[in-house]
Legacy VTK file of the C-alpha trace (Angstrom):
# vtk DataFile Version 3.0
C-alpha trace
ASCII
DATASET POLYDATA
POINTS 658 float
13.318 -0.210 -30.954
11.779 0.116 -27.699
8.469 1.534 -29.234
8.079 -0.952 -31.543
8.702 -3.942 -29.154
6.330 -1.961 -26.884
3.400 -1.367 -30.059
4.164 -5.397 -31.309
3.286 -6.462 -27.532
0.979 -4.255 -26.467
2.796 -4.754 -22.969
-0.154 -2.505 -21.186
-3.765 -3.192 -20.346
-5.502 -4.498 -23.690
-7.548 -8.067 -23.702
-6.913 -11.307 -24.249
-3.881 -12.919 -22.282
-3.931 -12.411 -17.902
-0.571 -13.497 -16.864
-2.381 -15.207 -13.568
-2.673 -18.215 -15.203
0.345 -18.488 -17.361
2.120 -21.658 -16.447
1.577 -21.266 -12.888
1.073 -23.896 -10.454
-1.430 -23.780 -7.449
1.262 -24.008 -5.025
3.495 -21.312 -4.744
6.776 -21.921 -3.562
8.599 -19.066 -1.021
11.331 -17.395 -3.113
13.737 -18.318 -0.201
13.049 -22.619 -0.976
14.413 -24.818 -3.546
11.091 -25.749 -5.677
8.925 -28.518 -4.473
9.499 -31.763 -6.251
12.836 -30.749 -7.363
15.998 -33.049 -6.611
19.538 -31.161 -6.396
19.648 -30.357 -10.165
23.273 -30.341 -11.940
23.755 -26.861 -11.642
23.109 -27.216 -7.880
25.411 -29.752 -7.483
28.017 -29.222 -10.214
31.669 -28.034 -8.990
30.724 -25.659 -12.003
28.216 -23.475 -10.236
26.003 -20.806 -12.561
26.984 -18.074 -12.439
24.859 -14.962 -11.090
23.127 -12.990 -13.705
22.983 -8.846 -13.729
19.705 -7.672 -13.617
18.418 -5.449 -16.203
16.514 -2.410 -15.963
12.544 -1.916 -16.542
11.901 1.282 -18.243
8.519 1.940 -16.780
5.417 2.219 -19.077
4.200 5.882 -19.394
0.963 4.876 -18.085
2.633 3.699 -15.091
4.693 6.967 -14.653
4.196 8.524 -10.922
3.097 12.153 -12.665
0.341 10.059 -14.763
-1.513 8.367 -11.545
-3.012 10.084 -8.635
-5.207 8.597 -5.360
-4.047 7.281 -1.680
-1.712 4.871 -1.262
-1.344 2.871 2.191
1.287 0.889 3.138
2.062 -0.656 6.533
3.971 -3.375 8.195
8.009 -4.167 9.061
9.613 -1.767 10.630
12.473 -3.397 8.928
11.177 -2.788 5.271
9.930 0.604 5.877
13.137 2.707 5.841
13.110 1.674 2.176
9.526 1.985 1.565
9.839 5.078 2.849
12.785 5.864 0.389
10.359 4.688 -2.435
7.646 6.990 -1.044
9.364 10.337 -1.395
11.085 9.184 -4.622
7.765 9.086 -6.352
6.337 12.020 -5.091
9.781 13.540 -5.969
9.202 12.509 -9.356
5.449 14.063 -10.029
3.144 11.719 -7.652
0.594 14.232 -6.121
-1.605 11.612 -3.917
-1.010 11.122 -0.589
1.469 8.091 0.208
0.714 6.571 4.077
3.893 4.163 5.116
3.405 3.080 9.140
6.037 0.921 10.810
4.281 -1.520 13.262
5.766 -4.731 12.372
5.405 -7.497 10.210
2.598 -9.242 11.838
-0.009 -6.279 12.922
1.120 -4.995 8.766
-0.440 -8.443 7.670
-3.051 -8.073 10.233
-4.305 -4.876 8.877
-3.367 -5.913 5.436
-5.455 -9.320 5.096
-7.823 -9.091 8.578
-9.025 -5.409 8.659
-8.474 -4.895 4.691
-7.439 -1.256 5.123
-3.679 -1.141 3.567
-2.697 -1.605 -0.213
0.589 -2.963 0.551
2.017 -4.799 3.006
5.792 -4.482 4.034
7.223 -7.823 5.359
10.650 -9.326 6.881
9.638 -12.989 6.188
7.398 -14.352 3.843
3.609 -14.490 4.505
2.438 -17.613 6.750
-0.034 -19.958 5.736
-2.634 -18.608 8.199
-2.079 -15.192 6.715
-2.646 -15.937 3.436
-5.917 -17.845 4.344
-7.032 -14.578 6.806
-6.215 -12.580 3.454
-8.641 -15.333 1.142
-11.118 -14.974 3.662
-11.806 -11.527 2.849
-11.163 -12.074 -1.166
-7.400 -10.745 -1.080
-5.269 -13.482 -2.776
-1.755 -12.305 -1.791
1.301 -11.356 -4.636
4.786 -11.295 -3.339
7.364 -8.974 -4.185
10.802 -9.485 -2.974
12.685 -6.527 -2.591
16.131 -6.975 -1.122
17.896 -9.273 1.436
18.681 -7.698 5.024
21.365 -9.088 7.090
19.804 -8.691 10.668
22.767 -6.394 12.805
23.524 -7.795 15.947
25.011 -4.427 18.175
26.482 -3.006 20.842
27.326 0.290 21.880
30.576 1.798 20.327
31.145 2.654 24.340
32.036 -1.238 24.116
35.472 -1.914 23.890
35.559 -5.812 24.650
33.125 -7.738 22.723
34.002 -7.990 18.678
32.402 -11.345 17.463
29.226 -14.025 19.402
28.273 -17.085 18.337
24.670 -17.770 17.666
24.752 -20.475 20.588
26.413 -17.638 22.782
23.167 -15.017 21.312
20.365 -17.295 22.509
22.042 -17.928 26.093
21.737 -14.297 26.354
18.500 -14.080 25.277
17.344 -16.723 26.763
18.891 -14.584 30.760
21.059 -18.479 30.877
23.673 -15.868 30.812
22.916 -12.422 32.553
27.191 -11.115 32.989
29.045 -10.018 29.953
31.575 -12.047 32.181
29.432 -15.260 32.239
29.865 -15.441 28.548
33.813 -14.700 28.635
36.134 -14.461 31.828
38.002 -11.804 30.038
34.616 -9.486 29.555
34.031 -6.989 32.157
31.588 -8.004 35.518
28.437 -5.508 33.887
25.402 -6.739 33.504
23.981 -7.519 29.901
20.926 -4.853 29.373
18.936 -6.635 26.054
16.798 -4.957 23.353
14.654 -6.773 21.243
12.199 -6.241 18.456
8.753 -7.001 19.873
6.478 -10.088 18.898
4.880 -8.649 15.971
7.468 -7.799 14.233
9.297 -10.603 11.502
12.338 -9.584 13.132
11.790 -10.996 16.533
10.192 -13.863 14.083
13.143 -14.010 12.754
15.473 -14.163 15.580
13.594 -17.033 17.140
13.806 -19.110 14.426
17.330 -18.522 13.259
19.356 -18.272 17.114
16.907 -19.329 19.955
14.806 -22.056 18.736
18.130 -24.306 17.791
19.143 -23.923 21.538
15.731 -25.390 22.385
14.772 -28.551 21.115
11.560 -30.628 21.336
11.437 -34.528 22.785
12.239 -35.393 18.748
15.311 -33.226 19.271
14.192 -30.588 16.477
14.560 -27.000 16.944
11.360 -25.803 18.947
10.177 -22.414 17.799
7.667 -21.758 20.811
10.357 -22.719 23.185
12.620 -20.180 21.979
10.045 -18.006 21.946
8.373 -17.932 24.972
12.173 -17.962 26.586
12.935 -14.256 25.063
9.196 -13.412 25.957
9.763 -14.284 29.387
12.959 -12.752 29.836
12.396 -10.242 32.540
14.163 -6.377 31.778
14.338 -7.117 28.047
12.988 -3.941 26.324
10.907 -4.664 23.466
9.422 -1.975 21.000
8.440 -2.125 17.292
10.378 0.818 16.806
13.763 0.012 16.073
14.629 3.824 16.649
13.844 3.126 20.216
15.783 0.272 20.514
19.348 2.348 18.826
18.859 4.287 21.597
18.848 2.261 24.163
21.349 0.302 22.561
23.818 3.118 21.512
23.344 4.773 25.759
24.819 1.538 27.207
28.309 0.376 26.851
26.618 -2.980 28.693
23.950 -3.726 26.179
23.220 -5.759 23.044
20.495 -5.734 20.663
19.480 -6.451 16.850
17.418 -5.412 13.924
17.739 -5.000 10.425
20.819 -3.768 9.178
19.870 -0.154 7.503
19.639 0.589 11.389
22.981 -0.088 11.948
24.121 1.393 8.934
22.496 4.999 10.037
23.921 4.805 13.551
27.748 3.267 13.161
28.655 6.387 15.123
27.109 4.959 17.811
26.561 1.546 17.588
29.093 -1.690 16.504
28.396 -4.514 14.645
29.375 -7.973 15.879
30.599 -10.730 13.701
28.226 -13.611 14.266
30.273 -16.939 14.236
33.384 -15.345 13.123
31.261 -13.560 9.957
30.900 -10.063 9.198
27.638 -8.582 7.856
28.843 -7.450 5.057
27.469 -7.059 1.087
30.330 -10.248 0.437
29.572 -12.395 3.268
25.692 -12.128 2.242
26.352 -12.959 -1.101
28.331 -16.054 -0.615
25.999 -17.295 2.251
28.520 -17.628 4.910
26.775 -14.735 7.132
24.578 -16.699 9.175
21.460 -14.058 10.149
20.219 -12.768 6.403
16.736 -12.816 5.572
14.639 -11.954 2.149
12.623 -8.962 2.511
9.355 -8.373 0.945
5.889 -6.232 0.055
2.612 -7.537 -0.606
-0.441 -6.457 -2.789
-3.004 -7.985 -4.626
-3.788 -8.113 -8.318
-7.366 -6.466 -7.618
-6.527 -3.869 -5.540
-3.356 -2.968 -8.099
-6.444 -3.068 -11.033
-8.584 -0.974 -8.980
-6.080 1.245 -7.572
-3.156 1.934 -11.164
-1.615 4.140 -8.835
-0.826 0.681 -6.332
0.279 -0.695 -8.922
2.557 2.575 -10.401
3.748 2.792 -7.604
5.429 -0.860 -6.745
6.294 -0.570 -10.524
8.510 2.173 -9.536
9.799 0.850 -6.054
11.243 -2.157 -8.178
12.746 -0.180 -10.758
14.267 1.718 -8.023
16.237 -0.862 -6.079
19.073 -1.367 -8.022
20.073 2.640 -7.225
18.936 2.828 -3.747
18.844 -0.731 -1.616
22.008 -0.556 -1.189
22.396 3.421 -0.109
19.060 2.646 2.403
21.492 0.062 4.242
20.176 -3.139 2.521
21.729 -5.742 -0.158
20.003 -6.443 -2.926
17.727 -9.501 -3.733
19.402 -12.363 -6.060
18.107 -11.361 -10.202
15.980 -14.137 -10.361
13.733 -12.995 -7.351
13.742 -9.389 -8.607
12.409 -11.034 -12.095
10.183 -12.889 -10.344
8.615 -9.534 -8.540
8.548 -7.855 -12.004
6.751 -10.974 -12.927
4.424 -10.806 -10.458
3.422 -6.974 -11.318
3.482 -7.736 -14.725
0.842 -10.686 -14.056
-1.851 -7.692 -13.011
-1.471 -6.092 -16.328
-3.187 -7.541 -19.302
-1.748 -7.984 -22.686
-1.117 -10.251 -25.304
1.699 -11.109 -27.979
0.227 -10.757 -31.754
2.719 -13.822 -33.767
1.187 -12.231 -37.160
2.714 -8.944 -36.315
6.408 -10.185 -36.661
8.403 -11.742 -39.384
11.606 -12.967 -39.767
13.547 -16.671 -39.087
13.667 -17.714 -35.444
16.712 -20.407 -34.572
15.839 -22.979 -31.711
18.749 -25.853 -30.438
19.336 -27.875 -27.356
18.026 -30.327 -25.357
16.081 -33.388 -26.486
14.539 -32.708 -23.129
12.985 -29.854 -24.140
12.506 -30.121 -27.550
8.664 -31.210 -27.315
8.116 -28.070 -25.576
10.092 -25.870 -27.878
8.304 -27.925 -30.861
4.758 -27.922 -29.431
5.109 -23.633 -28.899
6.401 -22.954 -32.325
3.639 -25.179 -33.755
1.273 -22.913 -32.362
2.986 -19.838 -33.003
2.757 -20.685 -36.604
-0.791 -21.821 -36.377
-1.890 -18.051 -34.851
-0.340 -16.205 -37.947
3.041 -16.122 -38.059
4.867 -16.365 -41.168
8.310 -16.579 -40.638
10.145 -19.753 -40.526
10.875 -21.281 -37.014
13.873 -24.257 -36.423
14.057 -26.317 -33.450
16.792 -28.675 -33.268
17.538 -31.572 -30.879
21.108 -31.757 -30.354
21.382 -31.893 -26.563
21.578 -29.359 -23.709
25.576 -29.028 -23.946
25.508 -29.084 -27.786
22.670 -26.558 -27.487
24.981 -24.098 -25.447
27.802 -24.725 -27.802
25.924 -23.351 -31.072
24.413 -20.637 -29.083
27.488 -19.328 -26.713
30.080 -20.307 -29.158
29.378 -20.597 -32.800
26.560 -17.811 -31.820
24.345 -19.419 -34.715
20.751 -19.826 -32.348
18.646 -17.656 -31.493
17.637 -19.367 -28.278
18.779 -22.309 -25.994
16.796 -25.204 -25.105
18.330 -26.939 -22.004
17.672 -29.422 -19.072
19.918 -27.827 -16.840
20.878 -24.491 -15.936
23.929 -22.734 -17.847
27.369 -23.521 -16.650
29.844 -20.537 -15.455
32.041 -21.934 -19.040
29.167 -21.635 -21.298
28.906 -18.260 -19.444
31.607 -17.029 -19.779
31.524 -18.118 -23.453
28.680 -16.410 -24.292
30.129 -13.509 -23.039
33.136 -13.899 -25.203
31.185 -13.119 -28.388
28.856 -10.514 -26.735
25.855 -12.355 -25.507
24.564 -12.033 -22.069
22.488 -15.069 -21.324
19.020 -14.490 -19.746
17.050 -17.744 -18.199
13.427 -18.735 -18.894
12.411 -21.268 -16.544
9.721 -23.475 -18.807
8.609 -26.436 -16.574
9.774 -29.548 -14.683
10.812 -32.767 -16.285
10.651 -36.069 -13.795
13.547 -38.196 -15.840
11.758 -41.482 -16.651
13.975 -44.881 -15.695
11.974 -47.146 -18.462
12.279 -50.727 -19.296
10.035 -52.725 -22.110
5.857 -53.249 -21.252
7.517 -56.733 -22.144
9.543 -56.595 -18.780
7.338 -58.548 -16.063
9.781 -58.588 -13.208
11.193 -54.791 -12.432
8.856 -52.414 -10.607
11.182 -50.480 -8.817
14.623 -49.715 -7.945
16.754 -47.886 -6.176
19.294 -45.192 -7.158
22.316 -47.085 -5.854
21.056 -49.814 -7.634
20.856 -47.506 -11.584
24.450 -46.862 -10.362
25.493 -50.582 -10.477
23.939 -50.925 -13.501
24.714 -47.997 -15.821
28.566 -48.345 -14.125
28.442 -52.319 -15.408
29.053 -53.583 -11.802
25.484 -55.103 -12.518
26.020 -56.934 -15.619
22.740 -59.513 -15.166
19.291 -58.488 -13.929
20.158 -61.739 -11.394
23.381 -59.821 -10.517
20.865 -56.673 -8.820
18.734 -59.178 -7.482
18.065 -62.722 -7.027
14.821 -63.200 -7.915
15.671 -60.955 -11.265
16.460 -63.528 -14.155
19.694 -64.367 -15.240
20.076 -62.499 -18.437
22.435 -59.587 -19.620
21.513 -56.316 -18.870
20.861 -53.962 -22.142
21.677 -50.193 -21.302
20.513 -47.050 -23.218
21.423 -43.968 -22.400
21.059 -40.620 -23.629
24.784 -39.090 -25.072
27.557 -36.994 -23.273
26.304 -33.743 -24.962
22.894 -33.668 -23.597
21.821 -32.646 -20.146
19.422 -35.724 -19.333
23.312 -37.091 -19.622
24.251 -34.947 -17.023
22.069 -35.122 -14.563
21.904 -38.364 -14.516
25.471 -38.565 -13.858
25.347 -36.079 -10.844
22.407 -37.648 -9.612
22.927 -41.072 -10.032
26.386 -41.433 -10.663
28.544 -39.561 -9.054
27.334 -40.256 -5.138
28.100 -43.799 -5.855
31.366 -43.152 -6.689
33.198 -41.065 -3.835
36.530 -39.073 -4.282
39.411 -38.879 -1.024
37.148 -36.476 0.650
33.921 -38.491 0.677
32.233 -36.583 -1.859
30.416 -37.402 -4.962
32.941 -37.350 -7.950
31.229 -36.373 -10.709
34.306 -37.696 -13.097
34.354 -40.887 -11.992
30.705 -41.350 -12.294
30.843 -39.541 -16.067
33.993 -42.210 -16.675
32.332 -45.149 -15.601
29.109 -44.472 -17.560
30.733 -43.697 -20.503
33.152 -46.630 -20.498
30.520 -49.142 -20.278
30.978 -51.941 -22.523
28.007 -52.245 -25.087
25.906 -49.113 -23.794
23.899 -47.344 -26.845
24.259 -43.944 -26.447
22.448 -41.110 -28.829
20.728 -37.910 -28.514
17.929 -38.457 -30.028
15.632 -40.075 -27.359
13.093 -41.471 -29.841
15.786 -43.964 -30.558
16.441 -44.346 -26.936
12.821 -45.384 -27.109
12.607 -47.832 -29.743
16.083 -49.165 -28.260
14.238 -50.137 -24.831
10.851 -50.929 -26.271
12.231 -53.980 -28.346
14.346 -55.532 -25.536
12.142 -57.421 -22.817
15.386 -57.339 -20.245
16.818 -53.099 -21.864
16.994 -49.961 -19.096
17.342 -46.867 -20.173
16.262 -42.920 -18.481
15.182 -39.572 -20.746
12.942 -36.930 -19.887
9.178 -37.765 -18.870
7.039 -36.663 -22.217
9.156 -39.371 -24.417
8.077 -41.992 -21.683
4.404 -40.171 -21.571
4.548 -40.684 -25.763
4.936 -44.257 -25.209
3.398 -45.920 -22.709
1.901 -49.149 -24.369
5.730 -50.264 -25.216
7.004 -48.826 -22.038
7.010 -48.952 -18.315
8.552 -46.395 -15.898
10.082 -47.680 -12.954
9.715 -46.101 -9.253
12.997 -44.757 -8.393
13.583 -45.447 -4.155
10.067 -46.564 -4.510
8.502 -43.458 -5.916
6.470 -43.216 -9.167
7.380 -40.124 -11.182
3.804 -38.322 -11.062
2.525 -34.880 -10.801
2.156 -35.204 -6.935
5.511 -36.683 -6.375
6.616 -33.996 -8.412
5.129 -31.405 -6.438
5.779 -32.821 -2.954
9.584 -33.320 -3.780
9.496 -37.363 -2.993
10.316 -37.970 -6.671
14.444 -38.416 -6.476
14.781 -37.463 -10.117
13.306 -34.024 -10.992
14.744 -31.305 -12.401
14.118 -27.945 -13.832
13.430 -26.847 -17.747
14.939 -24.080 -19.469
15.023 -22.119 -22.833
17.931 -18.833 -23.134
18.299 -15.769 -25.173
19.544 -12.198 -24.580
18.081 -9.070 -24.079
20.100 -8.386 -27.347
18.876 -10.870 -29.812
14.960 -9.952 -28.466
15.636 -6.380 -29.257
17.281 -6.850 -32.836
14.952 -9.555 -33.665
10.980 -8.589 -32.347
10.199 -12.279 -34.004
11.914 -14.057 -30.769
11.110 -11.755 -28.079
7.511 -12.540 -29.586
8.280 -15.814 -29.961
9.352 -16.149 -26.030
6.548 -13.904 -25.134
4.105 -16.777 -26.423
6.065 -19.591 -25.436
5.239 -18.574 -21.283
1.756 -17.918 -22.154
1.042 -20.713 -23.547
2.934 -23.241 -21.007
-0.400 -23.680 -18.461
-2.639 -25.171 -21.209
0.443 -27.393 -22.644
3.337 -28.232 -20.432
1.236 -30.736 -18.577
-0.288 -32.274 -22.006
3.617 -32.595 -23.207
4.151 -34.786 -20.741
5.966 -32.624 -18.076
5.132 -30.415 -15.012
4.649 -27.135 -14.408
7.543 -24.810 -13.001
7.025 -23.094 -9.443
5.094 -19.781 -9.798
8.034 -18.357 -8.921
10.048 -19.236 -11.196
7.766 -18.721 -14.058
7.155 -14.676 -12.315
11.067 -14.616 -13.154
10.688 -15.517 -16.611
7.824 -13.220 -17.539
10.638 -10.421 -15.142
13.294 -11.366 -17.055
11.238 -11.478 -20.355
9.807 -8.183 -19.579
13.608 -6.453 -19.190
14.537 -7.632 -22.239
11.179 -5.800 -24.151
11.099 -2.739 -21.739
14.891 -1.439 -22.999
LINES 1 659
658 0 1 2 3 4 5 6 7 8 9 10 11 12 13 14 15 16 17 18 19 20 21 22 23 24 25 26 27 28 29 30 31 32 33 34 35 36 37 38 39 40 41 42 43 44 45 46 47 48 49 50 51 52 53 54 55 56 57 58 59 60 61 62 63 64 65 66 67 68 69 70 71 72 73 74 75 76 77 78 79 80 81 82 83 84 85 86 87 88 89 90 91 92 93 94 95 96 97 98 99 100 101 102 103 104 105 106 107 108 109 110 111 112 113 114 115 116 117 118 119 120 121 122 123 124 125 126 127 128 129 130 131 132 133 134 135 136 137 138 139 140 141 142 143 144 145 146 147 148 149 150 151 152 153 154 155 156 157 158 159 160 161 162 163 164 165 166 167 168 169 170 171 172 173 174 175 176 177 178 179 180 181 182 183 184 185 186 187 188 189 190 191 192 193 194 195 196 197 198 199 200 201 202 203 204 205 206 207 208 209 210 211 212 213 214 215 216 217 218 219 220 221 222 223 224 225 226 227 228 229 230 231 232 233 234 235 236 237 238 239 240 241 242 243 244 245 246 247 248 249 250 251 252 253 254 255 256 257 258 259 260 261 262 263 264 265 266 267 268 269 270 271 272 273 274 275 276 277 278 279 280 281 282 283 284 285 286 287 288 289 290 291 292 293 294 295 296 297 298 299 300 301 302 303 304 305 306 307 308 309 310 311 312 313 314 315 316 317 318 319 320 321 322 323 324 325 326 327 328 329 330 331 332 333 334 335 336 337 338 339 340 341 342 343 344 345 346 347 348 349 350 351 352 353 354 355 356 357 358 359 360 361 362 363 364 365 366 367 368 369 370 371 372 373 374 375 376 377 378 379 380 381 382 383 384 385 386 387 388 389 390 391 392 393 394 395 396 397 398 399 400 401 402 403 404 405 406 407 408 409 410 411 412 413 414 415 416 417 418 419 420 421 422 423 424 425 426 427 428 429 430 431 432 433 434 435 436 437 438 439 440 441 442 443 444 445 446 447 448 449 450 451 452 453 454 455 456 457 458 459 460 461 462 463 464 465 466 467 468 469 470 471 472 473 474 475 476 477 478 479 480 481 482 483 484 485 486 487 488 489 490 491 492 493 494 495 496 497 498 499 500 501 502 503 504 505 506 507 508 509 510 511 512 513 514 515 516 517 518 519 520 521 522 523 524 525 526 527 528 529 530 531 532 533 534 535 536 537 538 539 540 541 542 543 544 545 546 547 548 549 550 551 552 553 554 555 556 557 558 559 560 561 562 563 564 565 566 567 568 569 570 571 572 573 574 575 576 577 578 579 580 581 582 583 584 585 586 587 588 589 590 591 592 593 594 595 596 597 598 599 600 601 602 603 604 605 606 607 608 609 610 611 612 613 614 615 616 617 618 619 620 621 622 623 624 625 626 627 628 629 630 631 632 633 634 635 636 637 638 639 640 641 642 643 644 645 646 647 648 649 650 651 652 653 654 655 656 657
């Protein structure tokens, strides 16, 4: 099955389709940030979290195989990354690689500075993300940087296993030590012992110390506007006299591990290879452990990263062999190296990334067969739009694409397990999950766009411009019954309220966005039920999922409201009007900058399963991301973050690679 999959996509290195372009925004947005333009979505703030997906293994192409490439590879940067590039190193020369593999540890900085000032390295290994002026240094000299996350690294902050006394700091506690405001292990607790605190600390090119600053000694310093200041904290552990600095952090165990008096940090694999003679202190009551990453409550873990470029990876294969095998390695050895691994979705995204070096294309005329679409009215222009084009490049099989709403979408797909693929406006729920999973399906996410939901009233309607979101609550909760009830100057007639139905998830995000913080449960929070209740007990509200009657429901009323995703308002605009929402319009660059309150992310589902018995959807899917640059925007919505469309084409590429 894999062969064919492989043969029907011709997945390596022949014309027509560059992945650079597919769907991708010209910002791109760290992996490590919510997407610009994107308001807390309903799977964000849903009691019902998603759940995490397992990531799926990438055979590697036999081009890309480490016996089928030779040449130099050179790779510099974090000292922090480098005990697992180093790992990947001798893996691939273990496995047939007979070029000569260079991997230098002088910190995150000087590995940027060589990598996009001097040009001399391939890859460059990184404990934070690239900065802005980095990535312009890099431009300057034609590199255009890719990003590849590779695990997450909760920094270790240790002392010598000589220490008996100190078991847990507080971050406030960390930067009065490195800061010398406290000097005496006895300053910082009466019953410590009266020795004097020795500190070790990364030096300033490395993202560590970059790191450190940010996260424990800038919050201790703040500017006149009371922020955190960065510099401040900086220059404080610069100038704190008998600090030892290096860019080794073998230097730094050491002198770390030979003093029952000191304290230091770095990245955890350090730690991990020394807890014979070092100890770990719980920061803030939290352990650094593979759990207390995970759920977010350790308060010092950090993304870690390499960097190449798509034209050095074309003009070097073996560059690009060999971060095809570093990612396929992680899941056996990030862990083992002293690391946790990265979420799936920024793995996918990484793949993603590789995979946009490689050209390719998807051939709809080479598979047959009946491909079932159902979900969300949202995305059903989209989903509509794709197939339409599938069909017009030759194929011949017969393509359905139902609007029946996000939840309704989910319920055919993880339930009845009649769909091929899922159409939604929100992310998958933990139930729908776990549903799924019931009858064998393991769900894998597609991230297609970004829809700004569209408040509209009637081009007849002469007095609304704008409102605000408490003010949609009073109205779709019928405590505004009159336009004149909102506001004064508004006239005195009834309000008219359309509103997409219960089963689709325009419904529900609307409710957790709208909704539910205007209704507040004991503890002060947003309560999603009420909200849900009092929309759905208002008197005289038209409800359907089908948003073209939504349309014609709004359009015929001079004093109507109603809200459904952007490309039905786009559709109509000489019978409609969208309203700013807290005075923003819902455009592109609203979108983008995140001022827009009500944006949210686009999605289509399948499983690795269904791709692999049926070539005709993993084709299908194939084409739908390739095509989403030269359509999404002409739909009527916006295009997703680069990253997130990197971990469709990832996730994509794991289903077709098994």
């Amino acid at each position: 099955m894999r062969k064919n999959l492989l043969i029907i996509f011709a997945t390596l290195i022949i014309a027509s389709l560059a992945l650079a372009a597919c769907g991708a925004p010209a910002t791109e947005v760290p992996a490590t940030e919510a997407p610009a333009g994107e308001a807390p979505s309903a799977e964000a703030t849903s009691a019902e979290a998603p759940m995490e997906e397992e990531i799926l293994p990438i055979v590697l192409p036999y081009a890309m195989l480490p016996d089928e490439v030779s040449g130099d590879i050179i790779t510099a940067g974090s000292s922090t990354v480098f005990p697992v590039s180093e790992r990947m190193a001798e893996l691939f020369q273990n496995e047939g690689y007979t070029g000569n593999i260079t991997v230098d540890s002088i910190g995150t900085g000087a590995g940027f500075e060589r990598f996009c000032v001097a040009g001399e390295s391939d890859i460059s290994n990184a404990s934070r993300a690239i900065k802005g002026s980095e990535k312009e240094a890099c431009q300057a000299i034609g590199r255009e940087p890719l990003e590849f996350r590779v695990g997450t690294d909760a920094l270790a902050v240790v002392v010598s296993s000589q220490n008996d006394f100190a078991t847990n700091i507080t971050t406030e506690e960390l930067a009065k030590i490195f800061s010398g405001q406290v000097t005496n292990w006895n300053e910082l607790n009466p019953a410590y012992p009266d020795g004097k605190i020795s500190v070790y600390s990364p030096g300033a090119d490395s993202g560590t110390f970059d790191y450190f600053v940010e996260a424990v000694m800038a919050p201790h310093f703040k500017n006149a506007d009371g922020k955190a200041d960065i510099d401040a904290g900086e220059a404080a552990l610069l100038g704190l006299e008998g600090t030892q600095f290096s860019e080794d952090d073998n230097v730094l165990v050491q002198g770390v591990a030979g003093d029952q008096y000191a304290i230091g940090y770095f990245g955890y694999a350090y730690f991990n290879e020394n807890t014979d003679t070092l100890k770990a202190l719980a920061v803030n009551d939290v352990e650094p452990t593979q759990a207390n990453v995970d759920n977010g409550t350790y308060p010092l873990a950090r993304p870690l990263f390499i960097y190449s470029t798509a034209k050095i990876m074309q003009e070097k294969p073996q560059v690009a062999a060999f971060i095809a095998f570093y990612l396929s390695q992680l899941d056996d050895n990030i862990i083992d190296v002293g690391y946790f691994p990265a979420p799936a979705k920024a793995i996918y995204s990484a793949w993603g990334a590789w995979l946009s070096t490689q050209e390719f294309s998807v051939d709809p005329s080479a598979v047959s067969g009946d491909i079932i679409s159902a979900g969300s009215s949202t995305v059903f222009p989209v989903s509509e739009r794709m197939a339409e084009l599938f069909q017009n490049e030759g194929y011949t099989g017969n393509i359905t694409v139902d609007s029946i709403g996000t939840g309704a979408g989910f319920e055919r797909f993880c339930v009845a397990g009649e769909s091929d693929i899922a159409n939604a406006s929100r992310a998958i729920k933990a139930s729908e999950k776990e549903a799924c999973q019931a009858i064998g399906r393991e769900p894998l996410e597609f991230r297609v766009g970004t829809d700004a939901l569209a408040v509209v009233v009637s081009s007849q309607n002469e007095f609304a411009t704008a409102l605000t979101t408490e003010e949609l609550a009073m109205i779709f909760s019928g405590e505004a019954k009159t336009w004149a009830d909102l506001r004064p100057e508004f006239p005195a007639e009834a309000i008219k309220v359309y509103s997409p139905g219960a089963d689709s998830g325009t419904f529900d995000y609307f409710v957790e966005a709208v909704m539910a913080p205007h209704f507040k449960n004991a503890d002060g929070k947003a309560d999603i039920d009420a909200g849900e209740a009092a929309l759905l007990g208002l008197e005289g509200t038209q409800f359907s999922e089908d948003d073209n009657v939504l349309v014609q429901g709004v359009a015929g009323d001079q004093y109507a409201i109603g809200y459904f995703g952007y490309a039905y308002f786009n559709e109509n605009t000489d019978t409609l009007k969208a309203l700013a929402v807290n005075d923003v319009e819902p455009t592109q660059a609203n979108v983008d900058n995140g001022t827009y309150p009500l944006a949210r992310p686009l999605f289509i589902y399948s499983t690795a399963q269904i791709m692999q018995e049926k070539p005709q959807v993993a084709a299908f899917i194939g084409f739908y991301l390739g095509q989403l640059d030269d359509n999404i925007i002409d739909v009527g919505y916006f295009p997703a973050p680069k990253s997130a469309i990197y971990s469709a084409w990832g996730a994509w590429y794991a289903a077709v690679s098994q």
